[in-house]
C-alpha positions as CSV (number, residue, x, y, z in Angstrom):
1,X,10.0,-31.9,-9.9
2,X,6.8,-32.3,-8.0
3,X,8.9,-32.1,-5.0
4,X,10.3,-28.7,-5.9
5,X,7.0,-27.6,-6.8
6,X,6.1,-28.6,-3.6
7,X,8.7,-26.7,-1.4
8,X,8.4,-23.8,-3.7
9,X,4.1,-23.1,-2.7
10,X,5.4,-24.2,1.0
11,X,7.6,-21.0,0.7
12,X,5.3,-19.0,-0.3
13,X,2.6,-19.5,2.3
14,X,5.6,-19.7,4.4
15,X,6.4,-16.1,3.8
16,X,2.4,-14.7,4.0
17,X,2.1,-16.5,6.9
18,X,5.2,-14.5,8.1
19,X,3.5,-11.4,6.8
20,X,0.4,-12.3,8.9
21,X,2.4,-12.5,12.1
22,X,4.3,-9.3,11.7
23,X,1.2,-7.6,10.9
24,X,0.1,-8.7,14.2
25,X,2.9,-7.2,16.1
26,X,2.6,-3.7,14.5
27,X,0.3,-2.5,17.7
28,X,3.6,-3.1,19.8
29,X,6.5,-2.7,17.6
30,X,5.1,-0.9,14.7
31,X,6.1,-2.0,11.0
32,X,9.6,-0.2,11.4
33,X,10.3,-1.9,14.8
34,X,9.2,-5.4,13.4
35,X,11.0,-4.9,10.3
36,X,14.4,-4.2,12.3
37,X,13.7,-7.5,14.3
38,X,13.0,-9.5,11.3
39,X,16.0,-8.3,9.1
40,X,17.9,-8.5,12.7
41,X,17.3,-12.2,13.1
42,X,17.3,-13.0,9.6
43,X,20.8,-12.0,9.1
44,X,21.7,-13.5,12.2
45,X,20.7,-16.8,10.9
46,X,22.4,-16.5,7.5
47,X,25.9,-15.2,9.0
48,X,25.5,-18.6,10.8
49,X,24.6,-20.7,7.8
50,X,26.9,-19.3,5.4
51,X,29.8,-17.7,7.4
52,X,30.9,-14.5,5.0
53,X,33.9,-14.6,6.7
54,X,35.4,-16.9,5.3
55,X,35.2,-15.6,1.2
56,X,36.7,-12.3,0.7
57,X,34.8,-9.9,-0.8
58,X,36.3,-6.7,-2.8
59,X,35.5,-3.1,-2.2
60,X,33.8,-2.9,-5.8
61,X,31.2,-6.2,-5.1
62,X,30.4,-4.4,-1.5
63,X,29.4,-1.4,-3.6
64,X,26.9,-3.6,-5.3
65,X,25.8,-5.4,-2.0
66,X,25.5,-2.6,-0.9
67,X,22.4,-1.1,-3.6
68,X,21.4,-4.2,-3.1
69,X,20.5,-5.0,0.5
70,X,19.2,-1.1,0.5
71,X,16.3,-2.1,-1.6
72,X,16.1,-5.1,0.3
73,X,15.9,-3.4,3.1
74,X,14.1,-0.3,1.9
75,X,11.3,-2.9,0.3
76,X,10.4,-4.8,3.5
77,X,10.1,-1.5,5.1
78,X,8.5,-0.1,3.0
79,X,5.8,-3.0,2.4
80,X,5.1,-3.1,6.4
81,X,4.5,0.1,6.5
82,X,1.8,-0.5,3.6
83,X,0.8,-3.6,5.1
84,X,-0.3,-1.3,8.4
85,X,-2.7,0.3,5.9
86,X,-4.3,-2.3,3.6
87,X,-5.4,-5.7,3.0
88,X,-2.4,-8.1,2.7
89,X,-3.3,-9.7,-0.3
90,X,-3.6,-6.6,-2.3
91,X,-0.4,-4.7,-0.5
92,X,1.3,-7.9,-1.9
93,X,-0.4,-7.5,-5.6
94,X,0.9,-4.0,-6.0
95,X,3.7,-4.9,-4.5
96,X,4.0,-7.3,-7.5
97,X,4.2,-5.0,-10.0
98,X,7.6,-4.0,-9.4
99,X,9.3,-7.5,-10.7
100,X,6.4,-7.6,-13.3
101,X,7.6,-4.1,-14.6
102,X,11.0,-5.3,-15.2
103,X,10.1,-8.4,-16.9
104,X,7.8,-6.2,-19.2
105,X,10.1,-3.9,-19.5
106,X,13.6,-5.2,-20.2
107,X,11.4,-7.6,-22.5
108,X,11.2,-7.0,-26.6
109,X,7.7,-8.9,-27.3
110,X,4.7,-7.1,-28.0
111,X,2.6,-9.9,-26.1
112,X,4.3,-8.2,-23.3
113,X,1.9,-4.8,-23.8
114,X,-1.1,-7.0,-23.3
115,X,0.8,-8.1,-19.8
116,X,1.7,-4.3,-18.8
117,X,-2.0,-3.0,-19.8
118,X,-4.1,-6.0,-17.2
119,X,-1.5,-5.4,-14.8
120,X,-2.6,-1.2,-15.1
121,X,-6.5,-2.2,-15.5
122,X,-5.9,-3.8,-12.1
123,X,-4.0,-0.9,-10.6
124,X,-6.8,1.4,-11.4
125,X,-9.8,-0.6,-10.3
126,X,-7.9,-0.7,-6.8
127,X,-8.0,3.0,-7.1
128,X,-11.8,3.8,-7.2
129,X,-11.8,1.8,-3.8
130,X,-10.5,5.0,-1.9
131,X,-14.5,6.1,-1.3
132,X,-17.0,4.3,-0.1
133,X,-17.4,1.8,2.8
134,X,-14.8,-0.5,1.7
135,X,-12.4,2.5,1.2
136,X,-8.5,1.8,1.1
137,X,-6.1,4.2,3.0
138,X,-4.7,6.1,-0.3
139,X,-1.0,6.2,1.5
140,X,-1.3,2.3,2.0
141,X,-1.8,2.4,-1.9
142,X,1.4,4.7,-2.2
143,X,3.8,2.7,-0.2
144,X,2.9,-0.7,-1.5
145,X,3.9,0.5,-5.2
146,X,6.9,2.0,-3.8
147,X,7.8,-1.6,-2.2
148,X,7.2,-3.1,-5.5
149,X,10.1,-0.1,-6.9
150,X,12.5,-0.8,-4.5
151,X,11.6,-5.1,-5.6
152,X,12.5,-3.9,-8.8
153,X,15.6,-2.7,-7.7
154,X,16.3,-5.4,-5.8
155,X,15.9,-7.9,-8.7
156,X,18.4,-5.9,-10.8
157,X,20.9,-4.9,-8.7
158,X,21.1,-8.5,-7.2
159,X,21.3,-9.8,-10.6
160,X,24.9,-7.2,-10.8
161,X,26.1,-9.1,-7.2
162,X,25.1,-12.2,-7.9
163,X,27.6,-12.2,-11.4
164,X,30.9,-11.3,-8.8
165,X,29.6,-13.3,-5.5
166,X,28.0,-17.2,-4.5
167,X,24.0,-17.0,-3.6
168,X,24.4,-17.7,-0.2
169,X,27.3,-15.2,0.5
170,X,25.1,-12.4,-1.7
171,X,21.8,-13.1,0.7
172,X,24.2,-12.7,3.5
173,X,25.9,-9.5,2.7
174,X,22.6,-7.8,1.2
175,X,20.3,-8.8,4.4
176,X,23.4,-7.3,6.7
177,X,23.2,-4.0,4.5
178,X,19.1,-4.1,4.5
179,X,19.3,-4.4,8.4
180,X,21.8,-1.7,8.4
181,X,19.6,0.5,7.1
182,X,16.3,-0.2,8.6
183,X,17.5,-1.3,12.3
184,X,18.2,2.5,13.5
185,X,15.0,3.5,12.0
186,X,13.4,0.8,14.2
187,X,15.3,1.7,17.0
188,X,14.0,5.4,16.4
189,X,10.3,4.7,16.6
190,X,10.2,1.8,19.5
191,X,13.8,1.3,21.0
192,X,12.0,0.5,24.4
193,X,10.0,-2.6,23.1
194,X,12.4,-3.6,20.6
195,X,14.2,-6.4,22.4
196,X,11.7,-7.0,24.9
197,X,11.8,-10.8,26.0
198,X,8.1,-10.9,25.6
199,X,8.3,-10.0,21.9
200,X,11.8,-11.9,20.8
201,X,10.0,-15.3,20.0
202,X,7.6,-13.1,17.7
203,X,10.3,-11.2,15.7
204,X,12.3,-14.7,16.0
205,X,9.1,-16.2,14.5
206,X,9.0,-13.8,11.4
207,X,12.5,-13.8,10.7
208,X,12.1,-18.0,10.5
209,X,8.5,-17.3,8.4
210,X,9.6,-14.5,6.0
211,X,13.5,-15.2,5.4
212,X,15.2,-18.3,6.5
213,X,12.6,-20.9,5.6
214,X,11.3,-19.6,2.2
215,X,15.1,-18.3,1.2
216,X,16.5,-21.8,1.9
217,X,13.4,-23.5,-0.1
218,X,13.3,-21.4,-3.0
219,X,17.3,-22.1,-3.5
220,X,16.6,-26.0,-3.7
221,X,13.4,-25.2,-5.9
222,X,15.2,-23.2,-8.7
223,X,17.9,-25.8,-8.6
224,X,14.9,-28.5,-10.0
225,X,12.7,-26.6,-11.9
226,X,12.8,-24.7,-14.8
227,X,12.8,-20.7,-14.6
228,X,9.5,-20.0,-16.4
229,X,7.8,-22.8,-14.2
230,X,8.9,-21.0,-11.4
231,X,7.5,-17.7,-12.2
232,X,4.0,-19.2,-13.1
233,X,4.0,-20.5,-9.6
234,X,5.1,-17.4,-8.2
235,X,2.0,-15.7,-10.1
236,X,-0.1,-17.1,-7.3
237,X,1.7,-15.7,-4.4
238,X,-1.4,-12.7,-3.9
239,X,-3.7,-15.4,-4.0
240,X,-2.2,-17.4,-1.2
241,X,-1.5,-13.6,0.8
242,X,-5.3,-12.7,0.1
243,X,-6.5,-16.0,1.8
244,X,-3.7,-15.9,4.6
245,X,-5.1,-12.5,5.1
246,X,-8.4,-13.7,5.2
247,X,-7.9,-16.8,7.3
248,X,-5.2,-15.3,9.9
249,X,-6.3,-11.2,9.8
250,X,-9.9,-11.2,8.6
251,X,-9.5,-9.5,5.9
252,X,-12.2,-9.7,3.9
253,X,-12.2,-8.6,-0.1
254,X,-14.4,-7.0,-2.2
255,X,-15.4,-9.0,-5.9
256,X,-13.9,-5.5,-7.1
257,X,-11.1,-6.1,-5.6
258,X,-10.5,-10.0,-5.6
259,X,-10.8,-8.7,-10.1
260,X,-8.0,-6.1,-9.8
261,X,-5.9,-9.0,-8.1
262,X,-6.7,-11.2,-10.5
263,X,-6.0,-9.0,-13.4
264,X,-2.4,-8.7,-11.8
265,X,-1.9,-12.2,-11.3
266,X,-2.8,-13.0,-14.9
267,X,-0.4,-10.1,-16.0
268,X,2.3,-11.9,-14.2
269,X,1.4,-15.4,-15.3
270,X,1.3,-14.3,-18.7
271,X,4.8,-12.5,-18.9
272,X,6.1,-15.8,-17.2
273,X,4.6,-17.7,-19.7
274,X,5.8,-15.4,-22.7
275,X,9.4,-15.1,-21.2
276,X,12.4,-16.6,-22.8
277,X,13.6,-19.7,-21.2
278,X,16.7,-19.9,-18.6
């Protein structure tokens, strides 16, 4: 199990440290342009892995694919375009409270209140941070929540495909929809540099970070751990963000803020915690 526990925290800092290169891009590509490249590569490299062609799929589990690689897709654009604005570890904490929200929510404890009212406290002392000298771009604010939606969607919907279709061949289909969808938007804002040769080994680079290698490692880690022990460890994934963002971007936190983080992280701990075993 320690092994799984292992792979699991090198997937997350796997994926920040993806987060930090694309943010690094955005002055050339701009978050749509590098979410197209990432989503481009990424499903690249699972049509290769898993070969969809080979399984049939029906008309009726492509409709649910479908919803499902839109949030996908519609998340990690979403979250870029946040990411432009604020700090990465606290674009990634409000991007948290989507999956949080359905735990709570599709949850009937009352422990689970206690979870839902930390995870608000932390919401709104991020809030009062839009004044001041360590102000927060209010739209930043905006589009990280509405990453964390379209996460929620993404959980439930690919709860639906994954009933019909295999893991592997669900990842494949929903990252070929979520690059359908974002690709001509990246195409739109920076077609020119989109493909550049000078840029490829970037976007390459973040696909690898942010899909392939964390994807592959959480499968193995679920296989060996137990559910709730895999949301507890996920609880720290704005922690590991905040000091990628601080080590790779310089992005330095307020104690205000580091608190609200906290209070978000504890919310999500605690609902793992509370959850009913699977």
């Amino acid at each position: 199990m320690f092994k799984a526990v292992l792979l699991l925290i090198i997937a997350m800092c796997s994926i920040q440290g993806g987060a930090t290169m694309a943010k690094q891009i955005f002055p050339i590509l701009g978050p749509a342009g590098t979410s197209a490249l990432r989503l481009f590569f990424a499903t690249l490299i699972l049509w290769v892995v898993f070969r969809p062609w080979k399984a049939m799929v029906t008309s009726a589990q492509l409709k649910k694919l479908s919803v499902y690689g839109t949030c996908l897709g519609l998340m990690n654009l979403s979250f870029y375009y946040a990411l432009e604005r604020i700090p990465l570890g606290l674009a990634v904490s409000l991007e948290f409270t989507g999956p949080l929200a359905v735990a709570i929510f599709t949850s009937k404890k009352k422990v689970d209140y206690l979870w839902a009212v930390l995870a608000g406290l932390g919401i709104y002392l991020i809030l009062p941070s839009l004044a001041g000298a360590d102000s927060l771009d209010p739209v930043g604010i905006v589009l990280a929540v509405v990453a964390g939606i379209f996460w929620a969607g993404y959980i439930l919907y690919g709860k639906k495909a994954g009933k019909d279709v295999a893991g592997g061949l669900a990842a494949t289909w929903g990252m070929t929809f979520a690059a359908a969808v974002v690709i001509p938007v990246g195409l739109f804002t920076s077609s020119e540099k989109l493909f550049s040769l000078e840029i490829l080994p970037f976007g390459i680079g973040v696909a690898i970070l942010s899909s392939a290698l964390p994807y592959t490692l959480e499968m193995i880690s679920l296989k060996k751990i137990p559910t709730k022990t895999f949301g507890v460890l996920m609880s720290l994934e704005p922690a590991i963000a905040a000091f990628m963002g601080l080590m790779f971007l310089h992005e330095r936190l307020t104690l205000l803020q580091w608190f609200a983080m906290a209070l978000i992280m504890i919310s999500s701990l605690g609902s793992s915690l509370t959850a009913e075993e699977s």
